[in-house]
C-alpha positions as CSV (number, residue, x, y, z in Angstrom):
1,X,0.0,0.0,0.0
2,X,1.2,3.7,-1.0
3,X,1.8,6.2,1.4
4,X,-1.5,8.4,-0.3
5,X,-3.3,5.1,0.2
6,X,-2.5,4.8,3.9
7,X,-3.8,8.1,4.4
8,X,-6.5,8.1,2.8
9,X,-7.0,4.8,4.9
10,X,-7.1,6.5,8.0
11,X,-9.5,8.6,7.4
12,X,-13.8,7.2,7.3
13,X,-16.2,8.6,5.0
14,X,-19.0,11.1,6.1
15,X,-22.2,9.4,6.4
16,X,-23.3,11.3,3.6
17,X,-20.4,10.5,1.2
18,X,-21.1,6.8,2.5
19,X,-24.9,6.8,1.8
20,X,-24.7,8.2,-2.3
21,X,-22.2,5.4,-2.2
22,X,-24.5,2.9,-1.1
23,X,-27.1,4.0,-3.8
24,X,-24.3,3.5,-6.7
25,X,-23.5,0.0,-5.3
26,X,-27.2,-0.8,-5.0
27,X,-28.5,0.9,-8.3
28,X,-30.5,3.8,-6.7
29,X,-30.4,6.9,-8.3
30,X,-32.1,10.0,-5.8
31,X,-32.8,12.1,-9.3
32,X,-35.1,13.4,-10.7
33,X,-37.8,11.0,-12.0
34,X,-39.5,13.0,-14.4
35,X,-38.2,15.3,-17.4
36,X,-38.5,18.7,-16.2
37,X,-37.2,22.3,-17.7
38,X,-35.0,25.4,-16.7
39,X,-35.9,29.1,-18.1
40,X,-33.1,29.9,-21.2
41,X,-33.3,33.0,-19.6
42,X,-31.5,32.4,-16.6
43,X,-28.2,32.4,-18.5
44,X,-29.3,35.1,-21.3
45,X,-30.4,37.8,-19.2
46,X,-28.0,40.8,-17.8
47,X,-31.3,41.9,-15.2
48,X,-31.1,38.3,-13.9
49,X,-27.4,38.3,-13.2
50,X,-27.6,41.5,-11.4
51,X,-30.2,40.3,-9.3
52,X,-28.0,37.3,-8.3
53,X,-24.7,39.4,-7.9
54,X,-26.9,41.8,-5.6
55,X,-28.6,38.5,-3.6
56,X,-26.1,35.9,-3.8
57,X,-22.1,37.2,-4.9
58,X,-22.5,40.6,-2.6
59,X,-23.9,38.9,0.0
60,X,-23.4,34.9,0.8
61,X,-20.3,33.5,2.0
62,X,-18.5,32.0,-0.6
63,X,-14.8,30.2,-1.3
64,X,-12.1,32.0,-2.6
65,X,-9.3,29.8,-2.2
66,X,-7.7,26.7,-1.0
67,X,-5.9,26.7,2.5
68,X,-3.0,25.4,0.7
69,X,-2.3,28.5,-1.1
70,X,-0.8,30.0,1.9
71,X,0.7,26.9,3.6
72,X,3.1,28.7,6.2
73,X,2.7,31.5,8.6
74,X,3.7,35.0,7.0
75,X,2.3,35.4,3.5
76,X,0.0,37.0,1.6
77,X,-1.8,36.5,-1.8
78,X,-3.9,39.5,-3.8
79,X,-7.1,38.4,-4.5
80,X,-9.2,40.5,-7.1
81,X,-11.0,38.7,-9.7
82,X,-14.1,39.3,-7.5
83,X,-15.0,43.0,-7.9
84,X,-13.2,44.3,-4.9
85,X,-9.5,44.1,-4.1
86,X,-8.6,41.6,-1.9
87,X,-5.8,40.3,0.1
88,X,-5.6,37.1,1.9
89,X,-2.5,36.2,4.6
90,X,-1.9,34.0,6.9
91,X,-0.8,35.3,10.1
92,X,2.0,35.0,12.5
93,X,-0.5,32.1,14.8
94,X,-1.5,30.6,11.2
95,X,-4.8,32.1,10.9
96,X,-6.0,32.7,7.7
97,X,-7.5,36.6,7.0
98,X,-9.3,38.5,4.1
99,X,-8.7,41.8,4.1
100,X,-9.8,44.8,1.6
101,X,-6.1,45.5,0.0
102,X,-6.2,49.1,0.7
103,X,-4.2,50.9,2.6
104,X,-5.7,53.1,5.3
105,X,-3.7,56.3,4.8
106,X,-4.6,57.7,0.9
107,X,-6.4,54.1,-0.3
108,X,-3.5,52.9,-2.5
109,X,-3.5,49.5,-3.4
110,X,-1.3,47.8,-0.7
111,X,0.0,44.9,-2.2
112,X,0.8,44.4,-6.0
113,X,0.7,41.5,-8.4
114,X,-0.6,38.3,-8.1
115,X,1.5,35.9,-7.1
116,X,1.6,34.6,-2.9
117,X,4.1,36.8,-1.4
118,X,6.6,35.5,1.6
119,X,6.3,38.2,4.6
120,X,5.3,38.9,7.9
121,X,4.9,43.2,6.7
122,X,3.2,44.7,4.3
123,X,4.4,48.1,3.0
124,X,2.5,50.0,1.1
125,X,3.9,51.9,-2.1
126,X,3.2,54.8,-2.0
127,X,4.1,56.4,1.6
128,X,5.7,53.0,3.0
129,X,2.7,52.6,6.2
130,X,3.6,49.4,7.3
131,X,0.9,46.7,8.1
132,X,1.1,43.5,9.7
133,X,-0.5,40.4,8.2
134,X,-2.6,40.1,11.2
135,X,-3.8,43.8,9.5
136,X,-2.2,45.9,12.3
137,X,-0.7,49.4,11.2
138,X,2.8,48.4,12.6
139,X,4.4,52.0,11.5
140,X,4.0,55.1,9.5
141,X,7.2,57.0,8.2
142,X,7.0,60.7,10.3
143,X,4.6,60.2,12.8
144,X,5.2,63.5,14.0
145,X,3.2,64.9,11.1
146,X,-0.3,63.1,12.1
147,X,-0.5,64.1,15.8
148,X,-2.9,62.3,18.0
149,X,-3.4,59.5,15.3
150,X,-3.8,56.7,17.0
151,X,-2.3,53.1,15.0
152,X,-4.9,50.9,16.5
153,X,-7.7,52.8,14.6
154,X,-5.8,52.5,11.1
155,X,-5.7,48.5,10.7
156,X,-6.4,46.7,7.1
157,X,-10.6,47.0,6.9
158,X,-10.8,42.9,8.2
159,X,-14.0,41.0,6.1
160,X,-15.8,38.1,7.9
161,X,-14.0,34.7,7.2
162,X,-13.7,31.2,8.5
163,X,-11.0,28.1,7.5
164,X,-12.3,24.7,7.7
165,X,-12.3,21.6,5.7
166,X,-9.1,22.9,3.4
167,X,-10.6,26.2,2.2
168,X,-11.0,29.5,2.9
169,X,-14.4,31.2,2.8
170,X,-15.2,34.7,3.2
171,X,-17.9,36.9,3.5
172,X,-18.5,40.3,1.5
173,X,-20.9,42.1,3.4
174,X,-19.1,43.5,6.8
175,X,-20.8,42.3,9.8
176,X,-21.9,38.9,11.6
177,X,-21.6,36.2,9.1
178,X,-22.9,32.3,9.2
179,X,-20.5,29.9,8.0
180,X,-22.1,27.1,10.0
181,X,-23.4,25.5,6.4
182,X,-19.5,25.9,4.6
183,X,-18.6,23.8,8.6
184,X,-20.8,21.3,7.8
185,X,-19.7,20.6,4.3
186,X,-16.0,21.1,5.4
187,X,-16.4,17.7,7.2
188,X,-16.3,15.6,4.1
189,X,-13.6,17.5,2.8
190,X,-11.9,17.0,6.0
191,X,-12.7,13.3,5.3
192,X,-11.1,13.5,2.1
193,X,-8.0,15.4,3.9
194,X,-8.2,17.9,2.2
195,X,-6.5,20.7,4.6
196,X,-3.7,18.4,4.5
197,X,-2.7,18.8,0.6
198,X,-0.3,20.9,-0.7
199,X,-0.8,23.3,-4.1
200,X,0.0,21.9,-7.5
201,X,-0.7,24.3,-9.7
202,X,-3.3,27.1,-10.3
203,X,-4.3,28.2,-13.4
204,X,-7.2,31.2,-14.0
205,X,-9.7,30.5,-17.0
206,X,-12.0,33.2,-19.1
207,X,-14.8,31.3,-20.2
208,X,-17.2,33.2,-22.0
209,X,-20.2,31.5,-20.5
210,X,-22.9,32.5,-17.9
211,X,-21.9,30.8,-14.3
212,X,-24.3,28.4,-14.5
213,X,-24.0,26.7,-17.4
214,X,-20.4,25.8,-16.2
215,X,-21.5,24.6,-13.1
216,X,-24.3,22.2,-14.6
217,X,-21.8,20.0,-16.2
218,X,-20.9,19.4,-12.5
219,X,-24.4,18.9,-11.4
220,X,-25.6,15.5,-14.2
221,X,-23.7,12.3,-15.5
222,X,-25.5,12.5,-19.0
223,X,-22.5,14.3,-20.9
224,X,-20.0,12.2,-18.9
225,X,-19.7,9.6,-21.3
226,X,-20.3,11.3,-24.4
227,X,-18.6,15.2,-24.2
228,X,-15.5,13.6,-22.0
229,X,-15.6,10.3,-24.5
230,X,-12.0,11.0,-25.5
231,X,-10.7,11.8,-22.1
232,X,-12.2,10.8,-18.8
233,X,-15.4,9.1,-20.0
234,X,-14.2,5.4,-20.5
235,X,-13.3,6.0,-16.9
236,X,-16.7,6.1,-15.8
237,X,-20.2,3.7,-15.7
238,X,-23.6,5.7,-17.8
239,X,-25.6,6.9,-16.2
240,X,-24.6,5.2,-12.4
241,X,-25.0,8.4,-10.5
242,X,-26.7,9.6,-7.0
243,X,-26.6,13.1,-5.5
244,X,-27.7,15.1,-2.3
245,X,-27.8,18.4,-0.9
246,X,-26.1,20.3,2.6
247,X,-28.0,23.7,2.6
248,X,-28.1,25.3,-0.5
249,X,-24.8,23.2,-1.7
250,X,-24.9,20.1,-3.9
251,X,-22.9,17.0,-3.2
252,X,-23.1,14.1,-6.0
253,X,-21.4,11.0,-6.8
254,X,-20.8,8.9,-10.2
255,X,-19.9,5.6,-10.1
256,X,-16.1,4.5,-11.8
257,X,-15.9,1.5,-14.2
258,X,-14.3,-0.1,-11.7
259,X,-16.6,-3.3,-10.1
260,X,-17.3,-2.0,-6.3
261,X,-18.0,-6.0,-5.2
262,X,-15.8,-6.8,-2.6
263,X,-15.2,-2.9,-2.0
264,X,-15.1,-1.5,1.4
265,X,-16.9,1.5,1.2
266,X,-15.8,3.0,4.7
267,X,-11.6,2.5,3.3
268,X,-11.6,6.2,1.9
269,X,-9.0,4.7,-0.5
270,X,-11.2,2.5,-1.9
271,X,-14.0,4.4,-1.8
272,X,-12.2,6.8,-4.1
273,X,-10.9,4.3,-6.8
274,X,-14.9,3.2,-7.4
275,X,-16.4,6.7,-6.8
276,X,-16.0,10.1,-8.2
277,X,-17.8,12.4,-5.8
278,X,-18.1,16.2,-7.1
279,X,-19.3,19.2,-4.9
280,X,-20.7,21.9,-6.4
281,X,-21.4,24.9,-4.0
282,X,-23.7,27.9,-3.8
283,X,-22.7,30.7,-4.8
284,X,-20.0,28.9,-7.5
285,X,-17.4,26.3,-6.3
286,X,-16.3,23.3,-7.6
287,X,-14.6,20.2,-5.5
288,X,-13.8,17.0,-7.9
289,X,-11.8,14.7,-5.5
290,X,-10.1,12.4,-8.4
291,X,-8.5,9.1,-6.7
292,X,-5.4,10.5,-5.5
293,X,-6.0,14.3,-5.9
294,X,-8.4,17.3,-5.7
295,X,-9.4,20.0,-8.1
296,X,-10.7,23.1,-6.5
297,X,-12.8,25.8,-9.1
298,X,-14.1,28.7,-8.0
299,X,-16.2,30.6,-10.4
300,X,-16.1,34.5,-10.8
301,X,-18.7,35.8,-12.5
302,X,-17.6,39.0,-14.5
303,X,-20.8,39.6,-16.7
304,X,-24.0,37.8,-17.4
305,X,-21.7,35.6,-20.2
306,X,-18.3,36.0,-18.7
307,X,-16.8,33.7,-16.0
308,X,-13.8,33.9,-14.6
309,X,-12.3,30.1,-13.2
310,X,-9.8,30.0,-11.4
311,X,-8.8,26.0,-11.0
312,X,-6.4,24.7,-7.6
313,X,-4.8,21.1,-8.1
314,X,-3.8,19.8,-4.7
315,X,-1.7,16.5,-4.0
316,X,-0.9,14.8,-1.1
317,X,2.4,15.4,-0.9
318,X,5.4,17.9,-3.1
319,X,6.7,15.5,-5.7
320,X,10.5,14.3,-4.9
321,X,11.6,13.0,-8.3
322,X,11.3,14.1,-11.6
323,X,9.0,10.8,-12.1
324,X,6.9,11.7,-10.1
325,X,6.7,15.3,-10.9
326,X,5.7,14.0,-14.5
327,X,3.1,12.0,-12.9
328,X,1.2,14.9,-11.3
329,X,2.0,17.3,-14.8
330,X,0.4,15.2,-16.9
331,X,-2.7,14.5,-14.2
332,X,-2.8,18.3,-14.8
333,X,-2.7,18.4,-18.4
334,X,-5.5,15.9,-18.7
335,X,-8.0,17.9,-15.9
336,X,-7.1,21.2,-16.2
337,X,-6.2,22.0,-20.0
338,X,-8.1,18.7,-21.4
339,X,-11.4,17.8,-19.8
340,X,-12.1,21.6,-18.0
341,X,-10.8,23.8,-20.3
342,X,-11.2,21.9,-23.8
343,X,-14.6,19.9,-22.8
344,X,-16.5,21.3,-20.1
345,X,-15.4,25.0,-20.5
346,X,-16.3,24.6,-24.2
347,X,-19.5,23.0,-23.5
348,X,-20.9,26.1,-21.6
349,X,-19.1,28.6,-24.5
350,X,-21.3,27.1,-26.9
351,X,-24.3,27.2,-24.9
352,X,-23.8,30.6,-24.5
353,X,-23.7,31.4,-28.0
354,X,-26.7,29.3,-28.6
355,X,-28.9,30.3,-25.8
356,X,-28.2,33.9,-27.1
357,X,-30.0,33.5,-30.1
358,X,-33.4,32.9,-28.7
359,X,-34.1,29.5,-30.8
360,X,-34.5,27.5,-27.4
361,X,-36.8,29.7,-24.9
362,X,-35.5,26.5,-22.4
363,X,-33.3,24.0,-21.6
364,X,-35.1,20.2,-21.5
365,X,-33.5,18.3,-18.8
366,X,-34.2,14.4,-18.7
367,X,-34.0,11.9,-15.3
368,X,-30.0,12.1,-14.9
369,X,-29.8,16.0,-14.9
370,X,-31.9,16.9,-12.0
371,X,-29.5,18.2,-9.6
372,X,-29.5,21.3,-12.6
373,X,-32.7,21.8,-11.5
374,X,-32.2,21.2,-7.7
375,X,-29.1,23.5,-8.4
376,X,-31.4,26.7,-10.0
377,X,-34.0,25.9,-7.0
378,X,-31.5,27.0,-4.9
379,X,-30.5,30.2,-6.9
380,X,-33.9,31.2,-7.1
381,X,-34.2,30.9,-3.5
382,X,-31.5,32.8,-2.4
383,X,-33.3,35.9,-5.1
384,X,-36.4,35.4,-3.3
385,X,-34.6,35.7,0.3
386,X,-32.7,38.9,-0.6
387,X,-36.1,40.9,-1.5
């Protein structure tokens, strides 16, 4: 037994991830038994995307990165593919923050770029105020000149946020947030280990696609066979498939080629060799646990047909040969730039186009793509909430 093996071993299934499992083994699929329909609309209309970027991407907690970005105490990453800038560290006690990347003396952007920087200050630019990453004003070049300014009144404006299961959620509205739904999910990705992974490679996408219609080749099997039939699909049994829900978040499972007789389903390594589960989370995350890694996807909407992706590979472990570098590069080539990018990416580009023309006034969903439905329940929901 590998060393991922043994610790996936350790760990036991939620009773959740154990149940859909049951139903694949048994044959039960908790879909929807009917055909049923979803408004073309939804994905077509700029009004209805600012109603859910007033009710649901200004408002609801929401992921914007794995914990293994910042592994270490110390460091910082920009964050702004949101709307607002953001900063996320990880301070000195190894708690994770989100900040508003401003600094407090003329507004300047604090910290520049991109890429996760190594440091336990932050300077700003422009006039060199000096932050901590716990968002303390540390120091301010000629104090003399702001008489009776106090330093504890000047710290990094702090946003509501909460680490658990591996990621880090936050919150955009200031004020008293509820992350007790993104803790009760976090379990089964603390089941899957999730927090214990270390960062591949990242990679941001433009897809020029409504949210949605990327997210609902996460929520149904049907395509799974057929779109990823050069890639993944031979991988994977038609149409073997069960799915649940935590809150307002999706959790599903597809059933691998692979014969699960004999299988124990509470071995998370086995589990994970027979099973492909798939999370897809309100307002627009993706989790795809593969059998010996985990994509993370979280969706940025920019405009009614414009998405930004940006798409986390985490592995148990940094690579120590060059042979086993290869392995996890091409793992990467095939998920990232193959089936996301050149399949399921595609997918929702040329939905978008076709949607736009009016010829289908709705989409026609059959018996294996009900958790779409279950999916836009939720979205409408969350619109009706907000009024």
């Amino acid at each position: 037994m590998s060393d991922v093996d043994t610790k996936h071993s350790a760990r036991r299934p939620t009773d959740g991830m154990l149940a859909l499992a049951k139903d694949i083994a048994d044959g039960r699929i908790r879909d929807s038994s009917q055909a049923t329909t979803v408004p073309a609309s939804v994905y077509t209309d700029p009004g209805y995307w600012a109603r859910e970027k007033a009710a649901i991407y200004d408002r609801l907690p929401q992921i914007l990165a794995p914990s293994a970005v910042l592994p270490d105490p110390g460091m910082a990453v920009p964050h702004d593919a949101t709307g607002r800038p953001l900063l996320i560290t990880r301070d000195g006690d190894g708690t994770a923050r989100v900040f508003l990347n401003v600094c407090r003396h003329r507004g300047t952007r604090l910290v520049e770029g991109a890429e996760v920087q190594c440091t336990k200050k932050l300077v700003c630019p422009y006039h060199a105020w000096t932050y901590s990453v716990d968002g303390r004003l540390l120091a301010l070049p000629r104090p003399d000149t702001f008489p009776g300014l106090d330093k504890s009144d000047y710290g990094l404006v702090e946003l509501p946020s909460r680490e658990t299961g591996g990621l880090i959620w936050f919150c955009p509205q200031d004020g008293p947030a509820d992350f007790s739904l993104a803790e009760e999910i976090g379990q089964d990705f603390d089941a899957l280990g999730m927090g214990d992974q270390v960062l591949f490679r990242r990679k941001t996408h433009e897809v020029a696609g409504n949210w949605k219609l990327i997210m609902d080749a996460f929520l149904e099997s049907y395509h799974v066979t057929r779109l990823h039939a050069k890639t993944i699909g031979p991988f994977f049994k038609d149409g073997a498939t069960s799915g649940d829900m935590i809150g307002p978040h999706s959790r599903s499972a597809v059933g691998r080629l692979e014969e699960m007789e004999g299988i124990d389903l509470e071995d998370m390594a086995q589990l994970r060799r027979v099973v492909t589960f798939a999370y897809q989370l309100l307002p627009g995350a993706l989790i795809i646990p593969s059998p010996d890694y985990i994509n993370v996807m979280v969706m940025m909407p920019q405009a009614h047909d414009r998405t930004l992706v940006e798409d986390f590979m985490l592995i148990p472990e940094h690579p120590a040969t060059d042979k086993g570098r290869d392995h996890w590069e091409r793992s990467w080539a095939l998920l990232d730039g193959g089936v996301f990018a050149g399949e399921d990416f595609r997918a929702a580009e040329l939905g978008q186009q076709g949607l736009a023309t009016g010829a289908v006034p709705h989409l026609t969903l059959g018996t294996l793509e009900g958790g779409i439905r279950r999916y836009h329940e939720t979205v409408e929901e969350a619109l009706r909430a907000a009024n």
